[in-house]
Backbone as CSV, one residue per row, in Angstrom:
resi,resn,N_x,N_y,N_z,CA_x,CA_y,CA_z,C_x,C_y,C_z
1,UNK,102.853,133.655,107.408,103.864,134.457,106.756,104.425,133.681,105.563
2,UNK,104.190,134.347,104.228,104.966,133.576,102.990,106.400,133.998,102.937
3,UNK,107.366,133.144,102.847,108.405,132.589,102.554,108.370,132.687,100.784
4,UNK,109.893,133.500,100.262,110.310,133.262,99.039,110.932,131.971,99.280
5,UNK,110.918,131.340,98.388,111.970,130.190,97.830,112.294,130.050,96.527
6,UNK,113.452,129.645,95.640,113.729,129.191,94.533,113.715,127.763,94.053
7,UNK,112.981,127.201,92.803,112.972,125.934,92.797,114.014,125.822,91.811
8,UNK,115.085,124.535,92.016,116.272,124.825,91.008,115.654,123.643,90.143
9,UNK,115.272,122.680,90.758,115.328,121.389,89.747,114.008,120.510,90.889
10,UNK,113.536,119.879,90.037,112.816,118.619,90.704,112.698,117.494,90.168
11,UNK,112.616,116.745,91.391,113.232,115.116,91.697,112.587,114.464,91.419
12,UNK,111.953,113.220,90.539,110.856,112.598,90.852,111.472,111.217,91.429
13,UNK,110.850,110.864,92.343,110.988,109.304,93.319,109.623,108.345,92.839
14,UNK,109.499,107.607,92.096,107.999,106.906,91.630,108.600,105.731,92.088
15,UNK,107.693,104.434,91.776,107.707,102.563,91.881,106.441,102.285,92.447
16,UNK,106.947,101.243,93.015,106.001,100.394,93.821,106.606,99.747,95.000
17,UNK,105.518,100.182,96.544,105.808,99.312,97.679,106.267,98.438,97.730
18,UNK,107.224,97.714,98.344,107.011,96.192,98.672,106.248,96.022,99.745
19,UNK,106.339,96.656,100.596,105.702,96.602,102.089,104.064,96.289,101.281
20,UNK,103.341,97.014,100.447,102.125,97.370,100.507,101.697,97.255,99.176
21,UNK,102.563,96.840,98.291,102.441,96.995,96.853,101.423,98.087,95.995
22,UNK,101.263,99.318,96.557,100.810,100.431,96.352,102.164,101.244,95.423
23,UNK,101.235,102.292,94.482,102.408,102.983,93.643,102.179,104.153,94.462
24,UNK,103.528,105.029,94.539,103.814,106.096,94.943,104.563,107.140,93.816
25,UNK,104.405,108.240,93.873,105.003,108.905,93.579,105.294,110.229,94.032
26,UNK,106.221,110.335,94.780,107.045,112.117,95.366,107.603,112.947,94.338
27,UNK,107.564,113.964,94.806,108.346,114.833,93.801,109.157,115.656,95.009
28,UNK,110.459,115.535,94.599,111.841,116.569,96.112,112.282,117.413,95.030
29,UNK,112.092,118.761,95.775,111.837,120.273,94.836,113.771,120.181,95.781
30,UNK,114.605,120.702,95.032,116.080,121.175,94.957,115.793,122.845,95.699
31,UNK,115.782,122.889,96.621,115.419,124.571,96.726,116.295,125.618,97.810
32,UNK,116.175,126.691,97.429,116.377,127.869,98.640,115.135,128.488,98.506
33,UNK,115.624,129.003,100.460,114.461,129.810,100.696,115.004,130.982,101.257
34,UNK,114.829,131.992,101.339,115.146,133.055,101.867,114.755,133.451,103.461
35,UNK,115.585,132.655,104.560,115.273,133.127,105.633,115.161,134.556,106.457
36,UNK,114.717,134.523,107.008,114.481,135.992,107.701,114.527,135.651,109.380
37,UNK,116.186,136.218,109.665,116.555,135.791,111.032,116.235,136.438,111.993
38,UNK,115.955,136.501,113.163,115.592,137.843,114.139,115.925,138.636,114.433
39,UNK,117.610,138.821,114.097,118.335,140.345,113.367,118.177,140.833,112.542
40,UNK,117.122,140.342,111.312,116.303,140.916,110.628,117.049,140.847,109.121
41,UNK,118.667,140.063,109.081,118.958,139.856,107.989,118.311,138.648,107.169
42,UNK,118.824,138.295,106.183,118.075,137.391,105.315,119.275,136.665,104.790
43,UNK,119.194,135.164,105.595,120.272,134.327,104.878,119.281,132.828,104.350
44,UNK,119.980,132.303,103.205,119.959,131.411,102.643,119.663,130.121,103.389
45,UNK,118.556,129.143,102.775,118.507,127.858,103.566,118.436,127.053,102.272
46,UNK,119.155,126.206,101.778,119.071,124.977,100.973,118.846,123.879,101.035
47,UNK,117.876,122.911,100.521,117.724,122.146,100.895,116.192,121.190,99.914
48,UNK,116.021,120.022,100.551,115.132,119.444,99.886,113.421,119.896,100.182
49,UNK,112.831,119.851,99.804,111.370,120.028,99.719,110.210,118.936,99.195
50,UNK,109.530,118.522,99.969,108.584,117.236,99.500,107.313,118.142,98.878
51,UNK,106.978,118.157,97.530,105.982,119.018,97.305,105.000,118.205,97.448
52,UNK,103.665,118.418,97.436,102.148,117.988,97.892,101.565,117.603,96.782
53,UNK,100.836,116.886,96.378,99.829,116.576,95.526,99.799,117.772,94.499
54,UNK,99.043,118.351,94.741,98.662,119.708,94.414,99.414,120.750,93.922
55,UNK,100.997,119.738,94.140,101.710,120.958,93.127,102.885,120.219,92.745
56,UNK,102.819,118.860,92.735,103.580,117.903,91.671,104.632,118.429,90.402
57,UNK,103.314,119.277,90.062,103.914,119.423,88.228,104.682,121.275,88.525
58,UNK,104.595,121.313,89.565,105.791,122.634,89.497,106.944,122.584,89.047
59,UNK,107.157,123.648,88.330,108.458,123.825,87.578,109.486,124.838,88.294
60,UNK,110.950,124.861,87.696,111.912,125.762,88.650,111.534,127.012,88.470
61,UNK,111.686,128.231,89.646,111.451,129.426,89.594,111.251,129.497,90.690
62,UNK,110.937,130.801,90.598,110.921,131.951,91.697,109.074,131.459,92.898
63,UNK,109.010,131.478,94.003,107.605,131.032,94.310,107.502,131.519,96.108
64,UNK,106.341,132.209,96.301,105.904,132.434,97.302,105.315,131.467,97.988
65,UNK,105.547,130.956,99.416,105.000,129.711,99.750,104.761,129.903,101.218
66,UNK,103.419,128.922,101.554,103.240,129.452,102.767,103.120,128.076,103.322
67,UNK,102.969,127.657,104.738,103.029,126.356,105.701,101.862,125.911,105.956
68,UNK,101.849,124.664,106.050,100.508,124.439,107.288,101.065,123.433,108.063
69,UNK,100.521,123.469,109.472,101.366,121.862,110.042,100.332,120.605,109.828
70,UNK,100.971,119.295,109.735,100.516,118.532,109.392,100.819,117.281,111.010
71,UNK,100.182,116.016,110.673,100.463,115.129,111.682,101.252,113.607,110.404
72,UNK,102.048,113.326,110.356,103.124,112.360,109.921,102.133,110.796,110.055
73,UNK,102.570,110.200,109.407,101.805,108.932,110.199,102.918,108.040,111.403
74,UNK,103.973,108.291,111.567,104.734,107.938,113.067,104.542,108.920,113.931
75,UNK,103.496,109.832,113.670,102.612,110.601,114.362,103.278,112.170,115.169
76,UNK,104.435,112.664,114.440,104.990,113.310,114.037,104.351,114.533,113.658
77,UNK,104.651,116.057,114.295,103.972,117.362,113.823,104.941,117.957,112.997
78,UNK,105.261,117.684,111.339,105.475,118.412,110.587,104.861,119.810,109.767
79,UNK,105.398,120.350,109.111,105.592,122.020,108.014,105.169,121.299,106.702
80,UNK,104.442,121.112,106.074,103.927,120.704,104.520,103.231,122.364,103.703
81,UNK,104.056,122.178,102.644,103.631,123.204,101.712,102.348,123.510,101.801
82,UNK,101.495,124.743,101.888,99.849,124.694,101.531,99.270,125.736,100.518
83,UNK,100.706,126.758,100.641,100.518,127.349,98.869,101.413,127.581,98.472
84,UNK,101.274,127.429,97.034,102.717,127.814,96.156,102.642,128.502,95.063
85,UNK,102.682,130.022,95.434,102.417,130.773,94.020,103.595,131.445,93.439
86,UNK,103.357,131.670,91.830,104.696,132.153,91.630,105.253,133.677,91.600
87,UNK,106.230,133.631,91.906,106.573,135.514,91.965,107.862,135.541,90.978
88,UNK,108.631,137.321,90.880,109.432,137.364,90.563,110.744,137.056,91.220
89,UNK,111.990,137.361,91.234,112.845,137.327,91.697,112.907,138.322,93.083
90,UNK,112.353,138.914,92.712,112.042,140.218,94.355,111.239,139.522,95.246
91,UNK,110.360,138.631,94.931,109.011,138.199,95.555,107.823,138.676,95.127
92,UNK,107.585,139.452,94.390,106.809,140.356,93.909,105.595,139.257,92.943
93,UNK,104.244,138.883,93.664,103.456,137.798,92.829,103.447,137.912,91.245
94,UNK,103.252,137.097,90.920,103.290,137.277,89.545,101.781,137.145,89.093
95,UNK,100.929,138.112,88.386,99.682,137.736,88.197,98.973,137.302,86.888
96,UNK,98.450,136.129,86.886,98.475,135.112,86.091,98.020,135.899,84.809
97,UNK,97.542,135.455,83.362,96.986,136.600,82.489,96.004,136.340,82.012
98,UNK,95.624,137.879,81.995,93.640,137.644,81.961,93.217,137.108,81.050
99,UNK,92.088,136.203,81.282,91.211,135.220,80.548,90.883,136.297,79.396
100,UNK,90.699,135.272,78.406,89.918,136.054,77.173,88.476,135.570,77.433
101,UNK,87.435,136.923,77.053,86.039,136.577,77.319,85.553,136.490,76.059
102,UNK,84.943,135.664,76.334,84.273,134.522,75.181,83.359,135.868,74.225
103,UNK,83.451,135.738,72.681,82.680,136.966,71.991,81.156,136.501,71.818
């Protein structure tokens, strides 16, 4: 089930380990999501978001997003982003615009 959320702002966390002297870099998305409670209203959840590789360079807006669970390395069953497409303010996808074909 995709989940609306809003991205307000994103965080970037970069350096280097000390533990491991490896570079890292996170990106923590500023966000709401539009819950959907089992009374069937829809209240607000705010909060941080660790985005994935794969969608680093997202910008703020409107975005349909769906879960996958993951295993943590303290071996931990977390929720990690596995798509993030963008919509309007309704939720409504937004569809990207058509390629020009080559003459």
């Amino acid at each position: 089930m995709k989940t609306k959320i809003q991205i307000l702002y994103v965080k970037q966390n970069a350096g280097t380990s000390k533990k491991t002297g490896n570079a890292y870099d996170m990106r923590m998305a500023q966000t709401v999501a539009e819950v959907l409670n089992k009374d069937g209203t829809v209240e607000p959840l705010v909060g941080e978001l660790m985005l994935p590789e794969a969608y680093k360079d997202a910008q703020p807006g409107f975005y349909l997003i769906d879960f996958r669970l993951s295993r943590t390395q303290q071996g931990r069953i977390e929720s990690v982003p596995h798509t993030l497409e963008p919509c309007d303010s309704k939720g409504q996808p937004i569809a990207p615009p058509p390629q020009k074909q080559a003459a």
